[in-house]
C-alpha positions as CSV (number, residue, x, y, z in Angstrom):
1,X,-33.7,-53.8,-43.5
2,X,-30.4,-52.0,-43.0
3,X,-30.1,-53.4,-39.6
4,X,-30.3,-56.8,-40.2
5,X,-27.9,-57.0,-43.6
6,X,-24.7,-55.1,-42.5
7,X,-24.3,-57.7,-39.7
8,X,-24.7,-60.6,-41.9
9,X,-22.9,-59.0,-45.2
10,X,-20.2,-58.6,-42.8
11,X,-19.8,-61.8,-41.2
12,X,-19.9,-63.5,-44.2
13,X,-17.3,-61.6,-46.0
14,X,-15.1,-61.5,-42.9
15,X,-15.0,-65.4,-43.3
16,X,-12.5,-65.3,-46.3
17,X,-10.1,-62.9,-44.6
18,X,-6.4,-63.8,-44.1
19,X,-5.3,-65.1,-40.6
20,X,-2.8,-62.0,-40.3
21,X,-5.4,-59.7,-40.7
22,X,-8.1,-57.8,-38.4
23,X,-11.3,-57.3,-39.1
24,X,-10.7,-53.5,-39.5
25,X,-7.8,-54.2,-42.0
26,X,-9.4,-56.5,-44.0
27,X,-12.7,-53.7,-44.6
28,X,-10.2,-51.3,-45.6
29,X,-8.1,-53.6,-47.9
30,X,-11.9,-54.1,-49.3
31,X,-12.7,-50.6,-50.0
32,X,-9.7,-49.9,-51.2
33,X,-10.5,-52.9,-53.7
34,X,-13.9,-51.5,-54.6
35,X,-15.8,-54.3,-53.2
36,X,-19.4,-53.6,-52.7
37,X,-20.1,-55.0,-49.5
38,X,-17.6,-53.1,-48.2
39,X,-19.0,-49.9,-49.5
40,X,-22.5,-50.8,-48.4
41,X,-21.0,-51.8,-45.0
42,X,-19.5,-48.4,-44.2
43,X,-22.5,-46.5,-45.8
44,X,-25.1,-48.2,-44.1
45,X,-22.8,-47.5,-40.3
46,X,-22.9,-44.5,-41.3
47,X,-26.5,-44.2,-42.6
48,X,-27.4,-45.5,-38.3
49,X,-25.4,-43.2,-36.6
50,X,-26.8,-40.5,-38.6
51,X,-30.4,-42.3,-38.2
52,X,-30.0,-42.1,-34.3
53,X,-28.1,-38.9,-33.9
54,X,-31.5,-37.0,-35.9
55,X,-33.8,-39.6,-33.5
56,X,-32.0,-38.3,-30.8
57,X,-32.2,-34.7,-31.8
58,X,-35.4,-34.5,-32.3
59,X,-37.5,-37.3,-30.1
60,X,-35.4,-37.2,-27.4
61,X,-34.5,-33.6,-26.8
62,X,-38.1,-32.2,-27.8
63,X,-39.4,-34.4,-24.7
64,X,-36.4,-33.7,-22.2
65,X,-37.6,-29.7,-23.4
66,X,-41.4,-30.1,-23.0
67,X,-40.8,-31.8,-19.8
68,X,-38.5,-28.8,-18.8
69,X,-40.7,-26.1,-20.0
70,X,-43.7,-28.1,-18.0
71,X,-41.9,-28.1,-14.5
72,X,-40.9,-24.7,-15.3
73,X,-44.4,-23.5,-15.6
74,X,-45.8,-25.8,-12.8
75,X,-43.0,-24.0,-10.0
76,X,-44.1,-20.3,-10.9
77,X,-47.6,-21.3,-10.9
């Protein structure tokens, strides 16, 4: 659900920005205003590259050391 609302809570808040502004401003003049879209914005960034760092950890490295620890085996056997 996460995935598919920071996108769109983004684009359409980025809509009313000013035309001297960046995106990157603009979220930043919004947290420092409190706005909650903002907030949920940069949690929910940060809430994916925490997802995918743990997925990584443990999905991708526990298969990358099974696979090592089976050609290990197989070559002294």
């Amino acid at each position: 659900m996460i995935t598919g609302t920071l996108p769109i809570s983004g684009l359409v808040n980025s809509i009313g920005r000013y035309d001297n502004m960046n995106e990157w401003e603009h979220l930043v003049l919004e947290i420092q205003n409190g706005a909650a879209w903002a907030i949920y914005s940069v949690v929910g960034y940060i809430w994916l590259v925490v997802w995918w760092g743990i997925f990584y950890l443990i999905y991708i490295e526990k298969n990358y050391l099974i696979t090592f620890l089976e050609l290990s085996v197989k070559r002294f056997t």
